[in-house]
C-alpha positions in Angstrom: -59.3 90.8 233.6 -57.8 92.9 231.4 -55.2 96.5 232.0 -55.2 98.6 235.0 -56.7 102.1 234.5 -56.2 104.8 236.7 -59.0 107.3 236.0 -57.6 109.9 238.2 -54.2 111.0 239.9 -51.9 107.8 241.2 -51.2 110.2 244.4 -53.0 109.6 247.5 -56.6 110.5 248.0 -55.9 113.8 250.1 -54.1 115.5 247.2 -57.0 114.9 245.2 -58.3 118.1 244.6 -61.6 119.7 243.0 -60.2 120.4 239.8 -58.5 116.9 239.5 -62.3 115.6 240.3 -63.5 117.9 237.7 -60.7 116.3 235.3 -61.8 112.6 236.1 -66.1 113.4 236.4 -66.3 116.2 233.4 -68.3 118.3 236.3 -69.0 118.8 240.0 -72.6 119.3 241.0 -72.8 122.3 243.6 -75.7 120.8 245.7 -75.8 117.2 245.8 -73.3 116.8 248.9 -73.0 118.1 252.3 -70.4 121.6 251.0 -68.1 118.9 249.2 -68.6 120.1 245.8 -69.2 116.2 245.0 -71.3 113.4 244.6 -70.4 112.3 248.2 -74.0 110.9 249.8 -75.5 113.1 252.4 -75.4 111.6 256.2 -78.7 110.4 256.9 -79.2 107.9 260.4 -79.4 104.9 258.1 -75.7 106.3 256.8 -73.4 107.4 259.0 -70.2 107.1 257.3 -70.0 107.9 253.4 -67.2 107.4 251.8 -65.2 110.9 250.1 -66.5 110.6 246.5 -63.2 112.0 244.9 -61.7 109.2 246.5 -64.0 106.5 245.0 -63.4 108.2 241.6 -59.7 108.1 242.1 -59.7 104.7 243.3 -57.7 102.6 240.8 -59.8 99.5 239.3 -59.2 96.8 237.2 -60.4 97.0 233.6 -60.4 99.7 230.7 -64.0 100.9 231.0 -65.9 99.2 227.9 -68.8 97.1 228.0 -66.3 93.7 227.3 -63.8 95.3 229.4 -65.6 97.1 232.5 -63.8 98.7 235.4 -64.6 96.3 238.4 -65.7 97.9 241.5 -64.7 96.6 244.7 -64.1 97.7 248.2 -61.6 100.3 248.7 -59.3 99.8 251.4 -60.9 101.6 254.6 -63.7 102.0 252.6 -66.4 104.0 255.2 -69.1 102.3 253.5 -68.1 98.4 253.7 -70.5 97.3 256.7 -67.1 94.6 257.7 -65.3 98.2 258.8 -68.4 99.4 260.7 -67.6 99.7 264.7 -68.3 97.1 266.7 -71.0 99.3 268.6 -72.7 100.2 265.6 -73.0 96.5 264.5 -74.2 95.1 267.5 -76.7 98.0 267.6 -78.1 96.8 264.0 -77.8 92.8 265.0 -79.8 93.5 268.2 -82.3 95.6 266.3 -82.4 93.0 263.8 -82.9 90.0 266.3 -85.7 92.0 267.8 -87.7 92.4 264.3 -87.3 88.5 264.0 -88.6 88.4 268.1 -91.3 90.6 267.6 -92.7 88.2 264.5 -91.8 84.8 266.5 -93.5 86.0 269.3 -96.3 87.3 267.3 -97.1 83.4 265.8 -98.1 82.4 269.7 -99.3 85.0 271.4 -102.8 84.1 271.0 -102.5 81.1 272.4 -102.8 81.7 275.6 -106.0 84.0 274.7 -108.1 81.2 273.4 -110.8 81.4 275.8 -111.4 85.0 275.3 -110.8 84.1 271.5 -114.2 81.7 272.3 -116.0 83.4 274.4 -116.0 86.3 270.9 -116.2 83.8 267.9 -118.7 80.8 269.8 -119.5 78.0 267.3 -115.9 76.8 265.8 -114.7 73.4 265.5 -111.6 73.1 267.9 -109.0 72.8 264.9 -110.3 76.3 263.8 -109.6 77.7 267.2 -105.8 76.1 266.9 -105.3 77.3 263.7 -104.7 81.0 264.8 -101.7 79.9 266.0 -101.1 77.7 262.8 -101.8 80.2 260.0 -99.5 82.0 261.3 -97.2 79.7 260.8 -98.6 78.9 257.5 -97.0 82.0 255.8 -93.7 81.6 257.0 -93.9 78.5 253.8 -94.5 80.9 251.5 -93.1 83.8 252.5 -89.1 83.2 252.7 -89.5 82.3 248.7 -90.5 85.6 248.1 -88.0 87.8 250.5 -85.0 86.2 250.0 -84.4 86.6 246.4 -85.8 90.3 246.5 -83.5 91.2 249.3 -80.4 89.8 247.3 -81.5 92.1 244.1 -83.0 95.0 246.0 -81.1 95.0 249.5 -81.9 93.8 252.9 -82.7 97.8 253.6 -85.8 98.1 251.0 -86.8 94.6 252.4 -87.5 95.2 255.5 -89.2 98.5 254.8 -91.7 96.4 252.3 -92.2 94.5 254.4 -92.7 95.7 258.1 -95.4 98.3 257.1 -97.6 95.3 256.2 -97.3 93.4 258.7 -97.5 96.4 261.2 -101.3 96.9 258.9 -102.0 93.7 259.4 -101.5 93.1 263.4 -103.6 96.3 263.7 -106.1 94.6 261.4 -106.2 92.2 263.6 -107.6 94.0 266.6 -110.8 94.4 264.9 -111.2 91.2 263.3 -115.1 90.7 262.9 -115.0 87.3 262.8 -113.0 84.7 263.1 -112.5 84.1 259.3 -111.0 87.9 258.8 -108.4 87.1 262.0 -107.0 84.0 260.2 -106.7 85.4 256.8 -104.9 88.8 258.3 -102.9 86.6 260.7 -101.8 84.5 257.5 -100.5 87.8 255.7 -99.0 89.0 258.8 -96.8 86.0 258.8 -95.6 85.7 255.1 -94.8 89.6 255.7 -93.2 89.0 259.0 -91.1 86.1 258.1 -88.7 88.5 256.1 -86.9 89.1 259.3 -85.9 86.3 259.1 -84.9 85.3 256.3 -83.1 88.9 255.8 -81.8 89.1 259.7 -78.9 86.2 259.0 -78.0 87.6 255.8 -77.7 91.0 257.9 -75.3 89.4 260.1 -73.4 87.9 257.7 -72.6 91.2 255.4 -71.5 92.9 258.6 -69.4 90.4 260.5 -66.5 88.4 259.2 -66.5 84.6 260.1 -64.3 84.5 263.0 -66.5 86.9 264.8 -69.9 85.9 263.7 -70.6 82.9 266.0 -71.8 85.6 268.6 -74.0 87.5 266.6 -76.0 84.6 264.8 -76.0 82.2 268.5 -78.0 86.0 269.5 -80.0 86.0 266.4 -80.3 82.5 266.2 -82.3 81.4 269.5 -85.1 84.4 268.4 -87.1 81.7 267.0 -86.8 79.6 269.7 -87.4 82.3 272.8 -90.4 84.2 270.8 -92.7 81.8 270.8 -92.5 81.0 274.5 -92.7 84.7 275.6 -95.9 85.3 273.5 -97.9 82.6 275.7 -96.7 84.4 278.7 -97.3 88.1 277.7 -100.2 86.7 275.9 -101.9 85.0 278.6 -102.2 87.9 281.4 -103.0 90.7 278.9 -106.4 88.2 277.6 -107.3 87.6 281.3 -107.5 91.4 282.1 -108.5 93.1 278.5 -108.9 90.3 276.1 -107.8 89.0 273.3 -108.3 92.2 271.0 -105.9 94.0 273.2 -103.1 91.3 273.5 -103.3 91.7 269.2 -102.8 95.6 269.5 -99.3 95.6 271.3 -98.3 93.1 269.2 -99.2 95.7 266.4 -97.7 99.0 268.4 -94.5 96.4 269.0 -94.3 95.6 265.6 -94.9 99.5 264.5 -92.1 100.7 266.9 -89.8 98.3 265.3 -90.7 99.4 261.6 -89.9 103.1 262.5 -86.8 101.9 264.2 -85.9 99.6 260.7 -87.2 103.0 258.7 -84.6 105.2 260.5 -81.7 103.4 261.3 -81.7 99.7 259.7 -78.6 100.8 256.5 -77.9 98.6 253.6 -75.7 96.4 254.3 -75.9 93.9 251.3 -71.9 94.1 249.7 -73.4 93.3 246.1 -76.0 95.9 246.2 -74.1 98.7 248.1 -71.5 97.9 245.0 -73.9 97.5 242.4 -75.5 101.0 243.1 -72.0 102.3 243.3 -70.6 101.4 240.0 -74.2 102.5 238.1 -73.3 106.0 240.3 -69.7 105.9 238.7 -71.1 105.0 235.0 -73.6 108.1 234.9 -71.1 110.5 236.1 -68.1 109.2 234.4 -69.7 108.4 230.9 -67.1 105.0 231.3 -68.6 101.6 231.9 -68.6 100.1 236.0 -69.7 96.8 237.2 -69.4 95.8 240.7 -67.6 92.1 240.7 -70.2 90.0 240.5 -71.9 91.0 237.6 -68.9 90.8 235.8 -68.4 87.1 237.5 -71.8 86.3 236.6 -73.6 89.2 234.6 -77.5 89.5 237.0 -80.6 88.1 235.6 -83.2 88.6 238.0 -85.3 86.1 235.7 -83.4 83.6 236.3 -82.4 84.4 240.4 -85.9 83.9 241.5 -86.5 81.0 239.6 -82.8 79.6 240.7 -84.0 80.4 244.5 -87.4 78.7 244.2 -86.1 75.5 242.5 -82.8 74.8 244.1 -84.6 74.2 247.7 -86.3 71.2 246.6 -83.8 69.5 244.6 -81.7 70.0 247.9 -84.2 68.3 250.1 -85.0 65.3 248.2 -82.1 64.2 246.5 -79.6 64.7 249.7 -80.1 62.1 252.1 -78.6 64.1 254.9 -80.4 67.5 254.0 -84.1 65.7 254.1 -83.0 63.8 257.8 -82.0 67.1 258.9 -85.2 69.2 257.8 -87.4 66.1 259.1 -85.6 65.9 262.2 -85.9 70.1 262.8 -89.4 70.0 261.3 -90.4 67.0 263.8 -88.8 69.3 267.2 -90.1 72.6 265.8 -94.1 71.0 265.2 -93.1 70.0 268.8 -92.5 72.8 270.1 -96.1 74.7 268.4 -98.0 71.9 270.2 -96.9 72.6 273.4 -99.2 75.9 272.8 -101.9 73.3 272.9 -100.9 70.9 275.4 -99.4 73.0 278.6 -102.8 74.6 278.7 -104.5 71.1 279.2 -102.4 70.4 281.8 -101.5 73.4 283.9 -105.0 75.0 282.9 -107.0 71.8 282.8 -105.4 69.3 285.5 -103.8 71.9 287.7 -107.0 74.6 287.5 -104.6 77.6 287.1 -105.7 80.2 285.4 -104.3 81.2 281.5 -101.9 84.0 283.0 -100.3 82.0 285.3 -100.6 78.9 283.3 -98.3 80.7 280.9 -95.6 80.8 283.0 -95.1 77.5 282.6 -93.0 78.2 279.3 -90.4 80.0 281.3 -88.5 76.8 282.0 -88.8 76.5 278.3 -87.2 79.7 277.5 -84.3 79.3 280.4 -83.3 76.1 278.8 -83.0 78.2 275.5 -81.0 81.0 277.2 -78.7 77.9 278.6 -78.4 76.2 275.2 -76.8 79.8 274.3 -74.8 80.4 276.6 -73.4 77.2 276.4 -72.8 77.8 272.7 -71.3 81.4 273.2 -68.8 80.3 276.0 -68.2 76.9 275.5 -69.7 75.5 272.1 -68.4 78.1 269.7 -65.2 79.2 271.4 -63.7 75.3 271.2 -64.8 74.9 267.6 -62.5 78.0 267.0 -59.6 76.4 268.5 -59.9 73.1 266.7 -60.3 75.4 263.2 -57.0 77.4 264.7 -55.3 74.4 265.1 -56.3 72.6 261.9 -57.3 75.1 259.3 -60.2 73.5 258.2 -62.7 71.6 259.9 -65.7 68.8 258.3 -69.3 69.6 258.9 -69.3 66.5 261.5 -67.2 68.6 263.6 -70.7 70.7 264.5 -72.4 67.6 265.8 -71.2 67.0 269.0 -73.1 69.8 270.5 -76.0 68.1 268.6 -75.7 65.0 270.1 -75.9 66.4 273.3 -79.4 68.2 272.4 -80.3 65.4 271.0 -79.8 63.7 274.5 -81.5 65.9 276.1 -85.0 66.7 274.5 -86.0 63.2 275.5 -85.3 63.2 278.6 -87.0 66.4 279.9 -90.0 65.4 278.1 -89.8 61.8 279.7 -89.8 63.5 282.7 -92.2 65.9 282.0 -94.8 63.2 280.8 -95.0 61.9 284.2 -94.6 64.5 286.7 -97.0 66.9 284.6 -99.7 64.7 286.5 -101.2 63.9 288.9 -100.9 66.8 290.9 -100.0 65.9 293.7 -96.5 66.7 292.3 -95.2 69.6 293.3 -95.6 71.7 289.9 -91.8 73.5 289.6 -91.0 69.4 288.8 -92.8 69.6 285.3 -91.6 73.1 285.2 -87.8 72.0 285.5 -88.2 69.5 283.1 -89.0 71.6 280.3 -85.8 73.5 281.0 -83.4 70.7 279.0 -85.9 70.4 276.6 -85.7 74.0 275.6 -81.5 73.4 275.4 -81.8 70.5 273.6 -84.2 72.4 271.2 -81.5 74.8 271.0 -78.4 72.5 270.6 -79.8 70.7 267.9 -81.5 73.3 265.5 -78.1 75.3 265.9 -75.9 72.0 265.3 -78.0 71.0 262.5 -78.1 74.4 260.6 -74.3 74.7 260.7 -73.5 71.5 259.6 -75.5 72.3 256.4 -74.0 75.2 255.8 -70.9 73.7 256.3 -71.8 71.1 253.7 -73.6 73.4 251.3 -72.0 77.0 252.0 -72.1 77.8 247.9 -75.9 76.7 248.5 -76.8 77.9 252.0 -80.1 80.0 251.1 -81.6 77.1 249.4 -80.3 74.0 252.1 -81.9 75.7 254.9 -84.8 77.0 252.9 -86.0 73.6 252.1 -85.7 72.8 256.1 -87.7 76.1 256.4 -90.7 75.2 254.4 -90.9 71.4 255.9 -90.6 73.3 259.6 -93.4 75.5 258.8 -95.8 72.5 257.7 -95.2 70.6 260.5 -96.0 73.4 262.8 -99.0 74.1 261.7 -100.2 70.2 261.5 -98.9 68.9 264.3 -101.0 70.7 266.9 -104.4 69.9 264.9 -103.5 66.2 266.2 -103.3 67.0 269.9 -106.6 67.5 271.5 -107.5 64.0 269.8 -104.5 62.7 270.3 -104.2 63.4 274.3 -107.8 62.8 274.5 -107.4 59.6 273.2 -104.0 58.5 275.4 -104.5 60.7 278.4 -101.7 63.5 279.3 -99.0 61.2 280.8 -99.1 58.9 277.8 -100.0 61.7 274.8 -96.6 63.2 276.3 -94.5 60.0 276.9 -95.6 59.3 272.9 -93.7 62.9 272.0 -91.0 62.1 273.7 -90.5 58.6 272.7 -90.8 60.5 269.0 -87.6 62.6 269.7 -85.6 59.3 271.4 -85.8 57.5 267.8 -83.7 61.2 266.8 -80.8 60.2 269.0 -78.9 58.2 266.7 -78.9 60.7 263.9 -75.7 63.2 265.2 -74.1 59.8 266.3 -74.1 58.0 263.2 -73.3 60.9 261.2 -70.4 61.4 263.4 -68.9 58.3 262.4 -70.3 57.7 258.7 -71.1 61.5 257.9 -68.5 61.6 255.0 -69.2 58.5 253.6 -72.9 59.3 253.0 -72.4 62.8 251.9 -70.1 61.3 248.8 -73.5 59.4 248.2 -74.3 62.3 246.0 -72.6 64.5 243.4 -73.4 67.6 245.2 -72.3 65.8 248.4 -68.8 64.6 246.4 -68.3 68.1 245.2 -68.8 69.8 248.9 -66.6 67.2 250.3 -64.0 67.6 247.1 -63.8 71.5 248.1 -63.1 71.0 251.9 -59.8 68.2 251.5 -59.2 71.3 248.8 -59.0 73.9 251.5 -57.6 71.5 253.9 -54.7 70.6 251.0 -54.2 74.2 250.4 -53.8 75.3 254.0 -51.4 72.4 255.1 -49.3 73.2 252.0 -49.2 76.8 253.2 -48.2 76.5 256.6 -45.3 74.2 255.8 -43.8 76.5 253.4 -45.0 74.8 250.6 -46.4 76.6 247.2 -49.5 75.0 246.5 -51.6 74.4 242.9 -54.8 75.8 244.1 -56.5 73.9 241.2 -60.3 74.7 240.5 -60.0 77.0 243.6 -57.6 79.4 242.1 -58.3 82.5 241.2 -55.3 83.3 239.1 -56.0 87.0 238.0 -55.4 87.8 241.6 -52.4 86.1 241.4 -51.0 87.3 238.2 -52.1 91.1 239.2 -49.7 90.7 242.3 -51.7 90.0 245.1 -49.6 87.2 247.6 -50.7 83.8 247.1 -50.8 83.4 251.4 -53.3 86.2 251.4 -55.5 84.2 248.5 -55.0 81.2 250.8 -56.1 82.8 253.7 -59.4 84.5 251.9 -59.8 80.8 251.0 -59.6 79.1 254.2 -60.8 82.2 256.8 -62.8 84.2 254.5 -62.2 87.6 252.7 -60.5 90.0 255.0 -63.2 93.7 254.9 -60.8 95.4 251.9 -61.0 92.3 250.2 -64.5 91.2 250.9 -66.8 92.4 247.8 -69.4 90.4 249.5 -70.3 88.4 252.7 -69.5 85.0 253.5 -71.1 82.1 254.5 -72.6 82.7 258.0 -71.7 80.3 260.7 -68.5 78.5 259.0 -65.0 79.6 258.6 -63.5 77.5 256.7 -65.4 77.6 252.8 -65.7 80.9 250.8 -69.4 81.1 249.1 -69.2 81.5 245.4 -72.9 81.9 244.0 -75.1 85.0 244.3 -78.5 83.4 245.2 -77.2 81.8 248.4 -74.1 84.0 249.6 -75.9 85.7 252.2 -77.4 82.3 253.9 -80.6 84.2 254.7 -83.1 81.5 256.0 -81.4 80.7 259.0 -84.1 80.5 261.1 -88.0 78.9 260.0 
């Protein structure tokens, strides 16, 4: 990387003093920090802990300052401003915030669907598919949307992303409300969503610049069911509001929910995004210095927003149709989560229809729904997540198949609760918490599986985690808005018990899927050259961790990163960054979300944004 150079005093950062700063700088500015005679940022709520600027300018980096030779900027050890050294508190503060924005927009794609007779009884002469669609168009923009977010929050920041974006979507719930017809409500409902969706897709990569990978299975099982628990609240809060005000007013609090949560994002959502917080850093350093600074990776891989967006819009679709394990996974999720929308359409004909109930209390019928989620985590926070730590303890490194397990155990489940469901729904003379308490595994299983399947392809494609799942994302988001057109016609045509025993039979052909990847998982992956080269990297880590634990010294090969090395840093530490992740005063940026064991190397999927559809 070049020499070493000290721009400033080799003594520690508290005998730095104002006239050594005005050495290194060539001036102080008098008013530009809060009475440190520096360039230190203010404190705002959004930035609670800047870091001393006389100590960034001190800070030793690599490099000699020229445009072939720039100082790199990394992390500096305690740095204030590294999101992995924020407290605990304060993290969990900005991942519950965070998980609520992605709530609020989940929520938002099905709480109408409960108001559909007040929807009607307002907008008289629609086809029935129109009348379904306001759940669906929803849904519509979460396909376009996530191609549009992600790569603007990995050159702008997760910060300016949901700022963008949550004013819109707060303009367009509102818009909403007044709809005139029922033309206007679709098209603003379709804008909402492509805004909306950016909570998602920038809420995981949140969670994954903050939290290091031992500690992030919490935090993304908490952000994680959000997609799975908002859409059965909004029937529920949805479907008493309509019965007493109407539809119009069950469209406002979704609008004052959603404007609550963009002040909240305004005030106190920080930028948490290594690369950027680094990037903005080193351009501070440049101006005020006159030297040249470049954060690490853009002097890994100099940035070209050009080709970023086109690299995130392109690498999606190679992933889903040239990996055989990537499409069975996206059909599989796309196939649970149409499911899931045409329940909206479905419960109502039978606890609304059948049962007479009326939409309010029909609603609560997606409450076993949401305890099975609630289950599924729980499981997966005390049980789920806590052994797969113990096996990548024990082992050092751990193959994507090792996620599966839990999968097969959704995978077992989703049939069965709807099989039951299907014939206890009606007649009615069945007592109706039956039905009820069937939906309750097939909310786990929902749970178990979209969890087990997302890690195991990040596990398989950590270096292209953004793009894997965004691929899953888009096919999701298609089949959950064309799936419920098909079931009016569909139950009309085969009657509730057998319209619902079809679905379920559906999910039973599934059920192999975990198992025989279990078994033949590796062999397939190494169908493919991307699949060879993931699998290539993990006996890699595996080689290098064995040969550190026995004493051994091992060639770390294409892994190596041999400037470290020959700049003094201890080849256990490199091995440990390789295997665990970076520890925070190493960590220049996040890694992969949801696996321990692989370090991510490319900018457009680091953050594994679209974790969710």
């Amino acid at each position: 990387m070049g020499t070493r150079h000290t721009p400033g005093p080799e003594s520690s950062v508290s005998n730095v003093s104002s006239t050594d700063v005005k050495t290194i700088v060539g001036f102080i500015p008098d008013d530009r920090s809060e009475g440190t005679g520096d360039l230190t940022l203010p404190r705002r709520p959004w930035r609670r802990a800047p870091m001393d600027w006389r100590a960034i300018v001190a800070h030793e980096y690599k490099g000699a300052g020229t445009e072939e030779d720039p100082f790199v900027v990394m992390w500096l050890p305690h740095d204030t401003e590294n999101p992995y050294r924020w407290s605990p508190l304060y993290r969990w503060t900005l991942t519950i915030l965070a998980a609520m924005g992605t709530l609020s927009v989940t929520m938002g794609s099905s709480v109408l669907s409960s108001a559909m007779k007040s929807i009607r009884h307002d907008f008289p002469n629609h086809n029935d598919q129109m009348y379904i669609m306001v759940t669906g168009i929803y849904i519509l923009g979460f396909v376009l949307g996530p191609f549009l977010w992600a790569p603007f929050s990995e050159v702008f920041g997760r910060r300016l992303t949901y700022i963008i974006t949550f004013i819109p979507l707060t303009a367009f719930d509102a818009g909403v409300c007044g709809a005139p017809t029922l033309n206007a409500m679709l098209i603003l409902r379709f804008l909402a969503g492509m805004f909306g969706c950016s909570s998602m897709t920038s809420a995981g990569g949140l969670i994954s610049d903050m939290f290091e990978s031992s500690d992030r299975g919490l935090a993304m099982g908490v952000f994680g069911v959000m997609p799975w628990l908002g859409p059965v609240i909004g029937p529920i809060c949805g479907g008493f509001l309509s019965y007493a005000e109407g539809w119009r007013w069950v469209a406002a609090v979704t609008a004052i929910f959603a404007g609550v949560l963009t002040v909240m994002h305004i005030v106190f959502i920080p930028e948490t995004y290594g690369p950027v917080l680094l990037r903005k850093r080193a351009h501070k350093l440049s101006e005020a210095t006159g030297r040249v600074y470049r954060c690490e990776d853009d002097v890994i891989t100099p940035l070209n927003h050009r080709d970023l967006v086109i690299n995130q819009f392109k690498m999606p679709y190679i992933l889903l149709f040239t990996e055989p394990i990537v499409f069975v996974f996206s059909i599989y999720m796309a196939v649970i989560f149409g499911l899931l929308y045409m329940q909206f359409t479905s419960f109502p004909l039978v606890f609304q229809g059948a049962r007479g109930w009326s939409p309010g209390i029909a609603a609560l019928a997606f409450i076993g729904i949401a305890v099975g989620s609630n289950t599924a985590l729980g499981y997966m926070i005390f049980a789920g997540n806590p052994k797969y730590a113990r096996e990548l303890q024990e082992k050092g490194a751990l193959p994507p198949e090792a996620r599966l397990p839990t999968g097969l155990i959704g995978a077992t489940l989703l049939p069965l609760g709807l099989f039951v469901f299907a014939w206890t729904c009606v007649p009615t003379s069945i007592h109706w918490i039956v039905p009820i308490a069937a939906t309750v595994p097939y909310g786990a299983g929902l749970v178990l599986i979209f969890l087990a399947c997302n890690n195991y392809l990040v596990d398989m494609f950590c270096h292209n985690a953004a793009s894997v799942l965004a691929g899953g994302t888009v096919v999701r988001s298609i089949m959950g808005v064309v799936l419920p057109l098909t079931t009016l016609k569909m139950y009309d045509a085969l009657g509730i018990n057998w319209a619902s025993t079809l679905v379920a039979f559906l999910c039973l052909v599934f059920v192999p899927v975990p198992l025989i990847l279990i078994k033949y998982g590796r062999r397939i992956r190494r169908l493919t050259k991307r699949g060879r080269d993931s699998d290539d990297r993990m006996e890699e880590i595996v080689r290098v961790t064995a040969a550190k634990r026995t004493g051994g010294d091992p060639e770390l090969g294409a892994i190596e990163e041999k400037d470290e090395l020959d700049n003094g840093d201890d080849g256990d530490e490199l091995a440990d960054e390789l295997v665990y992740g970076a520890p925070p005063s190493r960590a220049a940026s996040p890694t992969c979300p949801g696996i321990a064991p692989v370090r991510c190397n490319t900018r457009d999927d680091r953050s594994a944004q679209m974790i969710v559809p």
